[in-house]
FIGU-850034 format. One record per residue (C-alpha): residue number from 0; residue in one letter; chain; x, y negated, z. Coordinates in Angstrom, 2 decimals. Example, Ala and Ser with C-alpha at 12.3 -4.5 7.8 and 13.67 -1.06 7.14 Angstrom:
2
R,0,A,A,12.30,4.50,7.80
R,1,S,A,13.67,1.06,7.14
% end
This chain:
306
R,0,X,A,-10.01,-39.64,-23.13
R,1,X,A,-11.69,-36.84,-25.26
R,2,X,A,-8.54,-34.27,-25.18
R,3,X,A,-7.74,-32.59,-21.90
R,4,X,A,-3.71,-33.75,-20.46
R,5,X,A,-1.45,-30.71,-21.01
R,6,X,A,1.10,-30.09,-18.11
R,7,X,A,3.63,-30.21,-20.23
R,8,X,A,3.18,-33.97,-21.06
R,9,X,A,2.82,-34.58,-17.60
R,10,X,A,6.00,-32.47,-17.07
R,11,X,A,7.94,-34.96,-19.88
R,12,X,A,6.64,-38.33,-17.92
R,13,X,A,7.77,-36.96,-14.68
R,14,X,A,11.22,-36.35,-15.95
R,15,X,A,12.09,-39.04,-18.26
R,16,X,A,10.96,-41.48,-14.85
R,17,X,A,12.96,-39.00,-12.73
R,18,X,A,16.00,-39.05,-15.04
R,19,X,A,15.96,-42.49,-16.48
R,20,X,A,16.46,-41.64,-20.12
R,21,X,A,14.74,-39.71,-23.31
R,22,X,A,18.15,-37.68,-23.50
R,23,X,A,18.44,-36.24,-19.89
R,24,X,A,15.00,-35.31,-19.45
R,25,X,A,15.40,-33.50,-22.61
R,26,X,A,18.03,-31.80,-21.06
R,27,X,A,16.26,-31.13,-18.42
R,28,X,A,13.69,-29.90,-19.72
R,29,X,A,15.91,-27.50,-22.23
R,30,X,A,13.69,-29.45,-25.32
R,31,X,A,15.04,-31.46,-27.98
R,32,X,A,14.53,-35.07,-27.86
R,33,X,A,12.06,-35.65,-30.20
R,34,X,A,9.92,-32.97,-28.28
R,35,X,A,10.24,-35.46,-25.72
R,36,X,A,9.06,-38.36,-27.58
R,37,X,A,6.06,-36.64,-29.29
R,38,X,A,5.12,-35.27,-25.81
R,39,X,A,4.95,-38.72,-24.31
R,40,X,A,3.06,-40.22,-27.49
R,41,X,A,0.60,-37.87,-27.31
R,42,X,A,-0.11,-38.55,-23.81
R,43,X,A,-0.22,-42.11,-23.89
R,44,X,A,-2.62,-41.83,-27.00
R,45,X,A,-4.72,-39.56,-24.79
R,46,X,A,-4.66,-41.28,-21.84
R,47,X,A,-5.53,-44.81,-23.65
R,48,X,A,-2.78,-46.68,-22.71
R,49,X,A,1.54,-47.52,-22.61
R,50,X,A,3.68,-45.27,-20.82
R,51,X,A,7.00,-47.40,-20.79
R,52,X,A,8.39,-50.89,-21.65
R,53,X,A,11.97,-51.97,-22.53
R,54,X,A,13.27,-53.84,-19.56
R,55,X,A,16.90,-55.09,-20.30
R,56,X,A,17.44,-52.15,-23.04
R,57,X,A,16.21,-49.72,-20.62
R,58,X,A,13.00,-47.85,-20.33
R,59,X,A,10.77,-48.61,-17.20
R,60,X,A,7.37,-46.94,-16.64
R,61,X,A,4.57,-49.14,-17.13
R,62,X,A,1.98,-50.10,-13.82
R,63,X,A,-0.41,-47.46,-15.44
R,64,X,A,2.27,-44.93,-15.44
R,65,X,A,3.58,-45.23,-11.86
R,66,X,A,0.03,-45.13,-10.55
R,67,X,A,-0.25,-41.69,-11.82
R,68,X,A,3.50,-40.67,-10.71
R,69,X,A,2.07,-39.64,-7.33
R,70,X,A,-0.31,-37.25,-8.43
R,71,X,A,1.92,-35.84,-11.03
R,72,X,A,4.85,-34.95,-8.48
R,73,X,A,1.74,-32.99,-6.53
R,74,X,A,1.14,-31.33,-9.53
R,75,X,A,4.78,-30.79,-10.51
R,76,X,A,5.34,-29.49,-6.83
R,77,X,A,2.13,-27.24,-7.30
R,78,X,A,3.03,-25.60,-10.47
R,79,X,A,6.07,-25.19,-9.36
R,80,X,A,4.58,-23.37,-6.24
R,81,X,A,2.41,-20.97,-8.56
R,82,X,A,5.55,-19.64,-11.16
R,83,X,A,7.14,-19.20,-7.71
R,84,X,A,4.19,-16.98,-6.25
R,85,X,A,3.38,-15.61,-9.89
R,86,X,A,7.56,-14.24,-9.90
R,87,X,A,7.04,-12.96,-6.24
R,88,X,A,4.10,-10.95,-7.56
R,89,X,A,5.61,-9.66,-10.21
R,90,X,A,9.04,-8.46,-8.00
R,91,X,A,6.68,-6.93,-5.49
R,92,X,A,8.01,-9.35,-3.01
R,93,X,A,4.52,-11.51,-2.37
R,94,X,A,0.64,-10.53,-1.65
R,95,X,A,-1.35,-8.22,0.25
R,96,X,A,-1.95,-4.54,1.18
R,97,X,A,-5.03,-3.23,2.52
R,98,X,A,-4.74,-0.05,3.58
R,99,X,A,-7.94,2.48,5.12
R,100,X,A,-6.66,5.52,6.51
R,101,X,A,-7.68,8.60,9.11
R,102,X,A,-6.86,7.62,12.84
R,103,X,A,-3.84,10.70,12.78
R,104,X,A,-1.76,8.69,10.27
R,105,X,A,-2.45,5.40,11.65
R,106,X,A,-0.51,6.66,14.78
R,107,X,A,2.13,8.85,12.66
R,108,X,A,3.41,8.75,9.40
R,109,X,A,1.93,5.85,7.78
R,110,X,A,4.00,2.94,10.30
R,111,X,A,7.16,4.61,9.23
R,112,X,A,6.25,4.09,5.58
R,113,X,A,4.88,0.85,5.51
R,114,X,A,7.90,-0.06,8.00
R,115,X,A,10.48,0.57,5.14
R,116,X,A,8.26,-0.78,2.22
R,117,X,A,7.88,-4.21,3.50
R,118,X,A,11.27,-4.32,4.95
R,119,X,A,12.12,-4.53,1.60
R,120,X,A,9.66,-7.10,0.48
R,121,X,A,9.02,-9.60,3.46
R,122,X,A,6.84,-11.74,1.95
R,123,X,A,4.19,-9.05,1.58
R,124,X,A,1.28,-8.98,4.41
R,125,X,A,-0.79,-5.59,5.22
R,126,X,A,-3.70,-4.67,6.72
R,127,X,A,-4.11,-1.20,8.40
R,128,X,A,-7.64,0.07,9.46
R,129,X,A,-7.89,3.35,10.41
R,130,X,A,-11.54,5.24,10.80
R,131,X,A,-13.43,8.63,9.41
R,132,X,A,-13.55,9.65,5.54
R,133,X,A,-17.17,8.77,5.11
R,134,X,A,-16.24,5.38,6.17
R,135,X,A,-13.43,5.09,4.06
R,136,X,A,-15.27,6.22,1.39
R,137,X,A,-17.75,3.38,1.58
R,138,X,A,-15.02,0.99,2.28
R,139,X,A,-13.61,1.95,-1.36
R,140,X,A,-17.03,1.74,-2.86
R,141,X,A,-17.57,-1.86,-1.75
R,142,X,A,-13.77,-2.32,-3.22
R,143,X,A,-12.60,-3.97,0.86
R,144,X,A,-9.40,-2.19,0.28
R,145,X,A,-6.50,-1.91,-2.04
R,146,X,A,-6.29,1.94,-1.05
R,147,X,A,-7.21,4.45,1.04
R,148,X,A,-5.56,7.90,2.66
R,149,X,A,-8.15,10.44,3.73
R,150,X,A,-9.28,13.77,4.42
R,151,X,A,-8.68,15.69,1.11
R,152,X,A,-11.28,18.39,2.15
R,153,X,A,-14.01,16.26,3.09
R,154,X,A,-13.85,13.77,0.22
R,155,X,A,-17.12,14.69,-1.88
R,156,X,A,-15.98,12.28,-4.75
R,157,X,A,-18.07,9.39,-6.00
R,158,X,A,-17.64,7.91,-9.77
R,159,X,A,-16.50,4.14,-8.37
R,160,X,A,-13.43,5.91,-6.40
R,161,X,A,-10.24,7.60,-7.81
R,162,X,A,-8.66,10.06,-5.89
R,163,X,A,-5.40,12.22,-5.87
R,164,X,A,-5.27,15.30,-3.81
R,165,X,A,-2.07,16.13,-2.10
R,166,X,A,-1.88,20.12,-0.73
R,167,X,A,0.77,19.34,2.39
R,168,X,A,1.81,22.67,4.11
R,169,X,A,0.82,23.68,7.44
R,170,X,A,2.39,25.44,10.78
R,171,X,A,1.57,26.66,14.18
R,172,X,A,2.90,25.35,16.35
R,173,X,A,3.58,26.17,20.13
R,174,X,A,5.91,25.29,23.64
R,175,X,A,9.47,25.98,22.64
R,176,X,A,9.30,28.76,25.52
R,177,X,A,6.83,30.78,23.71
R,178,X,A,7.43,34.07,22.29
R,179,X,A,6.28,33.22,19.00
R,180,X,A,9.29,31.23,18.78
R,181,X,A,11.15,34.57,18.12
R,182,X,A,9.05,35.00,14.81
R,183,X,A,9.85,33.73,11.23
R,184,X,A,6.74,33.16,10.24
R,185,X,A,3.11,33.33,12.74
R,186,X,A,0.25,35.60,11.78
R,187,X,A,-3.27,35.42,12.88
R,188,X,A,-2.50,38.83,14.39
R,189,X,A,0.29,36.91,16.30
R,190,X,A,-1.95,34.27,17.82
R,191,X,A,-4.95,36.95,18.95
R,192,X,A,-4.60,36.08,22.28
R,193,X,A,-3.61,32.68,22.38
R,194,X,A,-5.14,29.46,23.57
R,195,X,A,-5.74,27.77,20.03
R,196,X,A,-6.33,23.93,19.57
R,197,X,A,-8.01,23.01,16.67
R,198,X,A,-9.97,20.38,14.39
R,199,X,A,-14.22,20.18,14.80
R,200,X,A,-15.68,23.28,13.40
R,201,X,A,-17.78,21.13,11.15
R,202,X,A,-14.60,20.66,9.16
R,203,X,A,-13.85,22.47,5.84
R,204,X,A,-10.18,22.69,7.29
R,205,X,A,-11.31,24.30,10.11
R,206,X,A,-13.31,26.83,7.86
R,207,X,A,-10.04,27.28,5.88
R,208,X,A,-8.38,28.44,9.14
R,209,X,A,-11.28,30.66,10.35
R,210,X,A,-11.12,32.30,6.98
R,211,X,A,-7.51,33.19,7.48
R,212,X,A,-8.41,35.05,10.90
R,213,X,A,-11.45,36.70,9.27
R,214,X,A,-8.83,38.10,6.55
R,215,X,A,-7.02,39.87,9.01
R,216,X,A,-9.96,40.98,11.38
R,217,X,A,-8.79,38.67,13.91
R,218,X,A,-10.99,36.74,15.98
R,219,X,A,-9.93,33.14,15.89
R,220,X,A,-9.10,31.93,19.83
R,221,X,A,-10.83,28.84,20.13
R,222,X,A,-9.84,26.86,22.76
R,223,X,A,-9.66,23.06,22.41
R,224,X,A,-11.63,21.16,19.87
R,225,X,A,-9.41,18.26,18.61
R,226,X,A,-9.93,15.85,15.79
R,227,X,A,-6.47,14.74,15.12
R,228,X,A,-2.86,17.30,15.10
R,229,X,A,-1.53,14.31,16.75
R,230,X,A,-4.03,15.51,19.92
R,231,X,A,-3.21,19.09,19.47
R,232,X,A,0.69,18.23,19.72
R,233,X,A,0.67,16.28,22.84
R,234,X,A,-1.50,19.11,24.48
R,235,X,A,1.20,21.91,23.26
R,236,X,A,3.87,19.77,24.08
R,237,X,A,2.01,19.61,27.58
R,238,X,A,2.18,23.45,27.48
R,239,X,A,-1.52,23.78,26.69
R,240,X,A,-2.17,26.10,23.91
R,241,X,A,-0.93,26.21,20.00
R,242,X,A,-2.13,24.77,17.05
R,243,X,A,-2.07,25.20,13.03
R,244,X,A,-1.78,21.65,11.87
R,245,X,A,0.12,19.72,9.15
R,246,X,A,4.10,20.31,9.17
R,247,X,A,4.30,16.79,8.23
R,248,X,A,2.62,16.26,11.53
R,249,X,A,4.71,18.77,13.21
R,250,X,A,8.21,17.22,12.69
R,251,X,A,7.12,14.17,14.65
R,252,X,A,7.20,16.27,17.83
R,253,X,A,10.52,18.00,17.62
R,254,X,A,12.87,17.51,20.72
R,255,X,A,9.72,16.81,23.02
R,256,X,A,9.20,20.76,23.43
R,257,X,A,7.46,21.75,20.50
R,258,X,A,8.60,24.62,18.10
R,259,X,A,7.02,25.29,14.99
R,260,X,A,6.82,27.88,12.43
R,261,X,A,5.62,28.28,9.24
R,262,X,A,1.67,30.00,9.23
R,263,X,A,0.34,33.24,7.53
R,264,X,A,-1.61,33.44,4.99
R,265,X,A,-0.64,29.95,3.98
R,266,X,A,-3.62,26.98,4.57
R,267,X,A,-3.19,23.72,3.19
R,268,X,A,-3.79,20.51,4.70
R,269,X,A,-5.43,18.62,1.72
R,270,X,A,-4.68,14.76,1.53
R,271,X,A,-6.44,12.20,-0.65
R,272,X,A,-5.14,8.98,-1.71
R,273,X,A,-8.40,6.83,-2.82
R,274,X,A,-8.59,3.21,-4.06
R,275,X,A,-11.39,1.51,-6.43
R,276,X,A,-11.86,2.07,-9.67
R,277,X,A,-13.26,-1.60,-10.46
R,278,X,A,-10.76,-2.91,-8.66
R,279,X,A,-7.99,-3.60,-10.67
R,280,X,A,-4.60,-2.64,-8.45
R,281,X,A,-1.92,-5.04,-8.15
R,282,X,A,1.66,-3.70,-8.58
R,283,X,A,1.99,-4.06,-5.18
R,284,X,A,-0.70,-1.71,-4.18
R,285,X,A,0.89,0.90,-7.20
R,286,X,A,3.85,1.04,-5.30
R,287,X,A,3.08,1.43,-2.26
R,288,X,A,1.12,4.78,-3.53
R,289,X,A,4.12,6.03,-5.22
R,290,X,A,6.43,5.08,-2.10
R,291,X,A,3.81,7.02,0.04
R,292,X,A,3.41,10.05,-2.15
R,293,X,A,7.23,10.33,-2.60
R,294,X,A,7.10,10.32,1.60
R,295,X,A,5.20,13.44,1.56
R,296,X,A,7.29,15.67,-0.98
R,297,X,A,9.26,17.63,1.61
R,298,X,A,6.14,18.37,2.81
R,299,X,A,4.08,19.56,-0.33
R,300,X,A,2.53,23.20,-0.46
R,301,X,A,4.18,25.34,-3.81
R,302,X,A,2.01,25.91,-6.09
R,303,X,A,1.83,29.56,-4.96
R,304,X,A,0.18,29.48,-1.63
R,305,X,A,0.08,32.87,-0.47
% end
């Protein structure tokens, strides 16, 4: 046998045997009849030997032929299997998700997302893994996962990652007993003698803040150093301090004694969604971006910041 079998002749044998007859496998198969016919010649030319005798006017499958129907039903089955997985795939509904993200939105925002984006689609599987942007970084670099969310500020770039920076507004915010809470907006003049939480110094979002204070010949009141605004809420909600964190962050802790309102001049917390650029992204993995940047809109800074 020089020429390889095409699954389509394999497809015609299976069905004439399952249906009996040229005519309702041809049916089956939406083909003509004669389709049918050349299909089968073909095959038993290819294959070296009959496919079917007449056995009282009807057409039985040869020895030959039912010693290869096993393997063809496996096949039929596993073809079948595939255009099932490959429709799945292309309605979203089937594959993976690997996302990297910072520790913060492994604990906040993130769940809620990826809670109503599979609900939708439950034969998708994901993979969180939260960790710090240089290790995300790498993690996109050596293409482990589909896409990451990181620390807009710190991301220094690198030419095998894309990235998309998101500004998200920020907020102080304090104990809903607080005096600030009679203010429409907070000032670094406002906070001069407060007990402020905030992210490691080392950070350029931290420098963003200090600037702000330095603006206004304000001495910044360091207090706590925090990594994540999920940390600084629980201590305010505590009734330790106040902090100028995300307002996307800040929403989480209303009703558990947090107030918040909106910070002066205005200091972005800057987002980055990451994937590989080598790695080709699935459909899946380009809507679950879009899903997750649509998430953040009520939270995006104007384009006029202060």
């Amino acid at each position: 046998m020089s020429t390889p079998l095409r699954p389509r002749q394999l497809e015609a044998l299976h069905a004439v045997v399952a249906h009996g007859s040229m005519t309702r496998a041809s049916q089956h198969l939406n083909i003509s009849q004669p389709a049918v016919s050349r299909l089968l010649a073909d095959l038993s030319a290819d294959l070296g030997f009959a496919l079917f005798e007449r056995r009282d006017g009807q057409l039985a499958p040869t020895p030959e032929a039912r010693a290869l129907l096993p393997d063809i039903r496996r096949l039929m089955e596993l073809l079948e299997r595939i255009s099932e997985t490959s429709r799945n795939l292309t309605e979203r509904r089937a594959g993976t998700l690997r996302i990297a993200c910072l520790p913060g939105f492994a604990v906040s925002h993130l769940p809620q997302v990826l809670a109503g984006f599979l609900r939708e689609r439950p034969g998708v599987r994901a993979t969180i893994e939260p960790d710090r942007p240089d290790r995300i970084l790498e993690w996109m670099v050596g293409e482990q996962f589909d896409l990451g969310i990181t620390d807009g500020f710190e991301f220094t770039g690198h030419p095998a990652v894309e990235h998309e920076a998101i500004d998200l507004r920020t907020v102080c915010v304090f104990p809903q007993a607080s005096p600030l809470a009679g203010l429409q907006t907070v000032t670094p003049g406002d906070l001069a003698d407060a007990q402020l939480i905030h992210t490691r110094r080392t950070t350029p979002y931290f420098r963003e803040v200090e600037a702000a204070f330095n603006a206004r010949s304000v001495a910044m009141p360091s207090f706590i150093e925090a990594r994540q605004f999920t940390t600084a809420c629980e201590l305010v909600c505590a009734g330790v301090g106040v902090a100028i964190i995300s307002e996307l962050d800040a929403v989480k802790y209303t009703g558990r004694g947090l107030a918040f309102r909106p910070f002066r001049p205005a200091v972005a917390h800057r987002l980055a969604l990451v994937r590989p650029v080598h790695k080709q992204a699935s459909l899946l993995t380009l809507d679950f971006m879009e899903t997750f940047v649509d998430s953040l809109r009520p939270y995006v800074m104007a384009s006029e910041r202060r």
